[in-house]
ChimeraX commands (.cxc) that place a marker at each C-alpha (Angstrom):
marker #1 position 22.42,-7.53,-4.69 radius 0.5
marker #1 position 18.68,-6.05,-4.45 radius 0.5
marker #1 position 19.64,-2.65,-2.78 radius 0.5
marker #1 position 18.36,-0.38,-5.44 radius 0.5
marker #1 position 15.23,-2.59,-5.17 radius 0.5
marker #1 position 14.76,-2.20,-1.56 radius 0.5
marker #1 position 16.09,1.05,-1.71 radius 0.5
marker #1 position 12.85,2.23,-3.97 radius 0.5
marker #1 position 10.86,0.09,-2.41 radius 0.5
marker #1 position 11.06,2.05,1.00 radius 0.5
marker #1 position 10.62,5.39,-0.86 radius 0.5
marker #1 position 7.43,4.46,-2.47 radius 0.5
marker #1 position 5.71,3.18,0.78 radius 0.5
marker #1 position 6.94,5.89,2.81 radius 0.5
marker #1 position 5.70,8.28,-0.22 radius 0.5
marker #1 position 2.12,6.68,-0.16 radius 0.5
marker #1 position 2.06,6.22,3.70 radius 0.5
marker #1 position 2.68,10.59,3.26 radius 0.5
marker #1 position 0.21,10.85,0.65 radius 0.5
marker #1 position -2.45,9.52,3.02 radius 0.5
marker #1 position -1.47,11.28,5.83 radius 0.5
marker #1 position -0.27,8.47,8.24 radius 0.5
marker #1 position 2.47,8.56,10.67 radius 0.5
marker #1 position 4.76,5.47,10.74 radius 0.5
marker #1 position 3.06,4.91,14.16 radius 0.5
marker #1 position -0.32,4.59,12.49 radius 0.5
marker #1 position 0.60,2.20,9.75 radius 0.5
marker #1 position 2.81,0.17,12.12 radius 0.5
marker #1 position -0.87,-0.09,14.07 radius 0.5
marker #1 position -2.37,-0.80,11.01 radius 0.5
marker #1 position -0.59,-3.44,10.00 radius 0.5
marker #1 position -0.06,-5.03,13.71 radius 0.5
marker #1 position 3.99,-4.47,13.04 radius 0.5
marker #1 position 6.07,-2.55,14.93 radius 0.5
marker #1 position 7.41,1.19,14.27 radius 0.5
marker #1 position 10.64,0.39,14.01 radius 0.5
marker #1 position 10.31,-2.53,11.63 radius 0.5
marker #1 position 8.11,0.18,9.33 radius 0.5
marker #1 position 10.95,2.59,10.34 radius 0.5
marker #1 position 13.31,-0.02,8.58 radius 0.5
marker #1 position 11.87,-0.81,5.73 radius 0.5
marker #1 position 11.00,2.37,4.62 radius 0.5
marker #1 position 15.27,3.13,4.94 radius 0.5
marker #1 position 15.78,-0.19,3.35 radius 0.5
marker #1 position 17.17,-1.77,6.31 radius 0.5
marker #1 position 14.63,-5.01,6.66 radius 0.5
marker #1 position 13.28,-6.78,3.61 radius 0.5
marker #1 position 10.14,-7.36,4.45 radius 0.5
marker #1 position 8.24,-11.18,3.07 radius 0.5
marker #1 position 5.46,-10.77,0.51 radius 0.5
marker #1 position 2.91,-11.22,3.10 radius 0.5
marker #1 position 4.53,-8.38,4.78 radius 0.5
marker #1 position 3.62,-6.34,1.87 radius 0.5
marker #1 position 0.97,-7.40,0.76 radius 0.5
marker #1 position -0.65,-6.44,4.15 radius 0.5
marker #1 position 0.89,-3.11,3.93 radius 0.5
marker #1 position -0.17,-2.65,0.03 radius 0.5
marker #1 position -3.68,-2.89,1.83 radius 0.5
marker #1 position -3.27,-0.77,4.76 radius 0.5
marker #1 position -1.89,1.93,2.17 radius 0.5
marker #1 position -4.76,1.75,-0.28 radius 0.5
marker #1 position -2.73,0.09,-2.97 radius 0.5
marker #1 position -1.30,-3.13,-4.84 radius 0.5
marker #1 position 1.97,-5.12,-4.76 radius 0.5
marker #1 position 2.31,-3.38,-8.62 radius 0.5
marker #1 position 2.00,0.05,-7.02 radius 0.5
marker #1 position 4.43,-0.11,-4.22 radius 0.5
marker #1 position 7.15,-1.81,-6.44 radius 0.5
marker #1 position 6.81,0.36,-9.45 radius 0.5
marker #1 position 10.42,1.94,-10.23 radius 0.5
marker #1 position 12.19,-0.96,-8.38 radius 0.5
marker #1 position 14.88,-2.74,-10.13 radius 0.5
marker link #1:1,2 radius 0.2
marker link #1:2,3 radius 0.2
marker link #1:3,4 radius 0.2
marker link #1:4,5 radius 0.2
marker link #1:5,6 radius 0.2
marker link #1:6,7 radius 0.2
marker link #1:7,8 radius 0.2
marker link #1:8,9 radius 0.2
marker link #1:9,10 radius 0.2
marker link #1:10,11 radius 0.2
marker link #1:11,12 radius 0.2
marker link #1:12,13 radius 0.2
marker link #1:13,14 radius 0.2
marker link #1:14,15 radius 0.2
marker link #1:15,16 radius 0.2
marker link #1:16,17 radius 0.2
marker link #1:17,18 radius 0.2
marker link #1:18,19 radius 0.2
marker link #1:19,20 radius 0.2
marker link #1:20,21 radius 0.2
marker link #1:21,22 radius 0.2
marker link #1:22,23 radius 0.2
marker link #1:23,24 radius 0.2
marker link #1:24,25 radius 0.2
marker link #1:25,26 radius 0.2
marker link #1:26,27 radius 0.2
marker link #1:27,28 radius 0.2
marker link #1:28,29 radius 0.2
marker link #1:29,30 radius 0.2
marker link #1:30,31 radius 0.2
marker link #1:31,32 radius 0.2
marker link #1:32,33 radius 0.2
marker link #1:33,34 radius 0.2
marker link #1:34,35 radius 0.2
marker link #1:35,36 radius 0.2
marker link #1:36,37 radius 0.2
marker link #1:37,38 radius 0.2
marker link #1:38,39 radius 0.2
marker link #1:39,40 radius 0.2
marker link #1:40,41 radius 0.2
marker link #1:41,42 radius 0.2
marker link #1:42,43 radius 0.2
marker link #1:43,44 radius 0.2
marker link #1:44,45 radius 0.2
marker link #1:45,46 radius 0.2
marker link #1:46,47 radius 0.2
marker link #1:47,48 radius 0.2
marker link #1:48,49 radius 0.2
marker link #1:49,50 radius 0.2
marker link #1:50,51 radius 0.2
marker link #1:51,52 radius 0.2
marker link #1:52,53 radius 0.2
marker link #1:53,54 radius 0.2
marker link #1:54,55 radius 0.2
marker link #1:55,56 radius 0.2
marker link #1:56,57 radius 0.2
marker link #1:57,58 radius 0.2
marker link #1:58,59 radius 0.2
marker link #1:59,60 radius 0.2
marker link #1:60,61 radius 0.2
marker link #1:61,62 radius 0.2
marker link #1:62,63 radius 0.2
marker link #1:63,64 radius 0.2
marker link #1:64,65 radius 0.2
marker link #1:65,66 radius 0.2
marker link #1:66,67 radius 0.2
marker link #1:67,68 radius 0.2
marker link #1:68,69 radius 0.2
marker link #1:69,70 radius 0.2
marker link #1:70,71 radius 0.2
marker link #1:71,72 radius 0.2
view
């Protein structure tokens, strides 16, 4: 039902985690979460909570608004 959403969602953090140069390894440290639960959202395979992103919105520099922009 929320694919796309998900879908987008993954490509934006794993665009911004890029833009600033971090491995999934180092945000997954970042965020005390493991590298393959990063690993899976960023393909869309784990919907992660809002505290989930939130935390990661942080550890990336940016807001809920920025890391959800495009999703539908």
């Amino acid at each position: 039902m929320y694919d796309g959403f998900y879908k987008q969602l993954g490509e934006n953090i794993k665009t911004r985690r890029q833009e600033l140069y971090y491995t999934q390894q180092e945000l997954a440290d970042k965020v005390n979460m493991s590298l393959n639960f990063i690993g899976k959202i960023e393909v869309a395979f784990s919907r992660p909570s809002l505290n989930t992103l939130i935390t990661i919105a942080e550890a990336l520099n940016s807001t809920i608004s920025d890391i959800t922009k495009g999703c539908k």
